[in-house]
C-alpha positions in Angstrom: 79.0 81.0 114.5 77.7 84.6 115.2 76.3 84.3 111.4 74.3 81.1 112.0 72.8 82.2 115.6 71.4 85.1 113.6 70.1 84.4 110.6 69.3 80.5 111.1 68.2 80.5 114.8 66.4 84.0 114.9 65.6 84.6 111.4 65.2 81.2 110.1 67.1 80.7 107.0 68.1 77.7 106.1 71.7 76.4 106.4 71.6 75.2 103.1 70.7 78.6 101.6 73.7 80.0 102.9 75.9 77.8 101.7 75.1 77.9 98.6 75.5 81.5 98.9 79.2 80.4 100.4 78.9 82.4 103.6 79.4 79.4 105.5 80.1 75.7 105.5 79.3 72.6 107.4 82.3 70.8 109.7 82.3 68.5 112.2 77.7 68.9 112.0 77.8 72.6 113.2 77.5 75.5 110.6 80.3 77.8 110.7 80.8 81.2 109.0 83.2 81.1 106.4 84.6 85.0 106.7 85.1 85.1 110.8 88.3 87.1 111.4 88.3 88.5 108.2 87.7 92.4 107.2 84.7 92.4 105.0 84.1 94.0 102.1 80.3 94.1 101.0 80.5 93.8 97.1 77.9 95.9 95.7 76.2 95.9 92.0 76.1 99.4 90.4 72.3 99.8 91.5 73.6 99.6 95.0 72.6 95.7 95.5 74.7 93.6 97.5 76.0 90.6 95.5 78.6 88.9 97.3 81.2 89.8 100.2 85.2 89.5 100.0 87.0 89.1 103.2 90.9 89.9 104.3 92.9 88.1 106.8 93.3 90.3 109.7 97.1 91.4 110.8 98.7 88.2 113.2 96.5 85.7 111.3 98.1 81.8 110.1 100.6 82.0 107.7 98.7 78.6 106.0 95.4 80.9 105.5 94.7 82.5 102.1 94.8 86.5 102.6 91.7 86.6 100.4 88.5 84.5 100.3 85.5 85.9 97.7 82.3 84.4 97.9 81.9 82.3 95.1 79.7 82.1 91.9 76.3 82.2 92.4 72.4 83.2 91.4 73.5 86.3 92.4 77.0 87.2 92.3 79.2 87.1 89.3 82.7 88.1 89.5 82.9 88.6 85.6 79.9 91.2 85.7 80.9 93.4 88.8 82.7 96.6 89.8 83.7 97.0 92.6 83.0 100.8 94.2 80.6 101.7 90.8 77.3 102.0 93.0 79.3 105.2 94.2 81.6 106.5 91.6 79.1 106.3 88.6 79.0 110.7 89.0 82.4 110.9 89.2 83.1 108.8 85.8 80.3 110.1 83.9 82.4 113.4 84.3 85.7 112.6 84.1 86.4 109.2 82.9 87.0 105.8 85.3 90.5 104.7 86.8 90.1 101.1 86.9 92.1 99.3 89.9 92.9 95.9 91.0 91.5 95.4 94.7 89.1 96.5 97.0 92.0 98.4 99.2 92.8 100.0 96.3 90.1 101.2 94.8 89.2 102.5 98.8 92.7 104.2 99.1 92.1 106.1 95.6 89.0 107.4 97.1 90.2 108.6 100.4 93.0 110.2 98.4 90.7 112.3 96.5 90.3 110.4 93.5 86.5 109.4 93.1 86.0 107.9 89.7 87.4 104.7 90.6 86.5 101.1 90.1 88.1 97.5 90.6 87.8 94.6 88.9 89.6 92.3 91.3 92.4 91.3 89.1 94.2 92.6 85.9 91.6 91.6 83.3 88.6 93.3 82.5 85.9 91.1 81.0 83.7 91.4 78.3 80.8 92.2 81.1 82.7 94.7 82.9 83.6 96.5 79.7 80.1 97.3 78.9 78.9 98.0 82.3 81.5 100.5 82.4 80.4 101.8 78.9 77.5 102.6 80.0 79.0 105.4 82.0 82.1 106.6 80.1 84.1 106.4 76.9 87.4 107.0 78.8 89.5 104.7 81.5 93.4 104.8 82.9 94.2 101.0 84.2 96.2 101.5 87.5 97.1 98.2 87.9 99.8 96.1 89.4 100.6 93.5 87.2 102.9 94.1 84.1 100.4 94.3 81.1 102.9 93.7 78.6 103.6 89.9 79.5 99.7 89.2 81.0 97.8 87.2 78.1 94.6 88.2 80.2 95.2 91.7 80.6 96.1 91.8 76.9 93.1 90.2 76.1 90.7 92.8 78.0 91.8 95.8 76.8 91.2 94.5 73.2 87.8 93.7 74.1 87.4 97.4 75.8 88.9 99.2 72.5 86.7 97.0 70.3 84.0 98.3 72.5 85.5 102.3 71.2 87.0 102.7 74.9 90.2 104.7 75.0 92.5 103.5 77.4 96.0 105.0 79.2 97.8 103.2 81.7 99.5 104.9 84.9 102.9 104.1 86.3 103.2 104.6 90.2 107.1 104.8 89.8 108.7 103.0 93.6 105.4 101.9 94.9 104.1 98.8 94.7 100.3 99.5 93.6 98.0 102.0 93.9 96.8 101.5 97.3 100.7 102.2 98.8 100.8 105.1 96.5 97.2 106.9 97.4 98.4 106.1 101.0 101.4 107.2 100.9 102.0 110.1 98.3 98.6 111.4 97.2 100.1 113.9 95.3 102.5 111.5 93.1 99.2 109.1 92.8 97.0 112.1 91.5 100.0 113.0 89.0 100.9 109.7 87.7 96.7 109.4 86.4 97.2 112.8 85.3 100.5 111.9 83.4 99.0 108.1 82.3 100.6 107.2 78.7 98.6 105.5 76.2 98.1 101.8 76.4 100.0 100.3 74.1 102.9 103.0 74.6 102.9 101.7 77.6 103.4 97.8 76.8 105.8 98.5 73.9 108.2 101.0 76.0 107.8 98.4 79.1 108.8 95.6 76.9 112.1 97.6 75.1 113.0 98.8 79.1 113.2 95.3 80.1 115.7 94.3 77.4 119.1 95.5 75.8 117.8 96.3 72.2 121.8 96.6 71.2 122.6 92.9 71.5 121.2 89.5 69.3 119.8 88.1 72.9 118.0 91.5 73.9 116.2 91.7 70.2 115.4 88.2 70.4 113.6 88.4 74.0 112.0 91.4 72.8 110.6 89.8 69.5 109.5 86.9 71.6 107.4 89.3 74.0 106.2 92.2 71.4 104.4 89.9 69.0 101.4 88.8 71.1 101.4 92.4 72.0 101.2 93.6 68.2 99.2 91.2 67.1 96.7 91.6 70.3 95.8 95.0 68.9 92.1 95.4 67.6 92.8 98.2 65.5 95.1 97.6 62.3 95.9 101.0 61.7 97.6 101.6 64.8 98.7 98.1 64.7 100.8 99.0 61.5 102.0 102.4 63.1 103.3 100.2 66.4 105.1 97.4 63.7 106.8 100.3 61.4 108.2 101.9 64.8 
């Protein structure tokens, strides 16, 4: 209750205000913060505004409890419209383009490794919000996500929205690392080459979708027809659209 001895008893807010801001909830009559034993991560708008916080269990904590609470919508804080880490990268991207990352670890591992034009959209889909925020700033983004693109409606959805925008988008591979957070940690040099290396974005979904299946055999085409169609037909531009169905 550190949060309520501070800014209800000394400062005087009222309880009600903050939860309505969901940093704390009522149980049992007393007020209790709704982030104790959690790391916290400030979320900041790109004028340098906090908005909202999201907190991570810390290590030896319940199995039962949820590794990640966010605060939730509110006046202030949209999820849809924030960056996480753009209040400090905008520079950086202006100059050489954002990498656009899942999670608040790693969008802070990127950084430590080196790698300062980085944002995160906690998730794999940017939203029509986020793609013109980012606009704003640069023409030119490499997704380093975790998911698999090819096969996530959302993601798919998102990058249309970004190249309808005029964004031009690669995606990076961390080959044997789970995301980018394990691979800034844990190979800077790899993580710096695969952004350097990053293959166009829909290269990337149709080569991830033919490496999955056996193209030789009835089964294999059929899985890969199944999965390459939302893919095709998810493309904003019908030029390259018809290059990706000829090939």
């Amino acid at each position: 209750d550190g949060l309520k001895k501070f800014l209800v008893d000394k400062k005087k807010v009222h309880p009600k205000d903050l939860e309505r801001l969901g940093l704390g909830f009522f149980k049992n009559g007393r007020f209790l913060d709704k982030f104790a034993g959690r790391i916290i991560f400030p979320l900041y708008d790109h004028r340098g505004n906090i908005a909202g916080f999201a907190g991570r269990v810390l290590p030896g904590a319940r199995e039962d409890v949820a590794k990640y609470i966010n605060s939730p919508e509110t006046p202030i804080y949209h999820k849809s419209n924030l960056l996480f880490g753009l209040n400090l990268a905008k520079p950086e991207i202006k100059e050489k383009g954002a990498v656009v990352v899942e999670g608040e670890l790693d969008m802070i591992s990127s950084w430590q490794a080196g790698v300062k034009n980085v944002v995160a959209i906690k998730g794999t889909a940017l939203t029509e919000e986020q793609v013109r925020l980012l606009y704003r700033f640069t023409k030119n983004a490499t997704l380093a996500l975790d998911a698999d693109l090819a096969g996530d409606t959302a993601a798919r959805r998102g990058i249309a929205l970004a190249q309808e925008a005029g964004m031009e988008l690669k995606v990076a591979r961390f080959a044997g690392y789970k995301d980018p957070d394990e691979a800034a940690r844990k190979n800077p040099t790899l993580f710096k080459k695969s952004l350097s290396e990053a293959v166009g974005v829909w290269d990337y979904m149709v080569d991830s979708i033919f490496g999955r299946f056996d193209s030789e055999s009835g089964e294999g085409k059929a899985s890969i027809s199944r999965e390459i169609v939302p893919v095709l037909t998810s493309i904003p531009d019908k030029i390259v659209q018809a290059h990706y169905i000829e090939v």
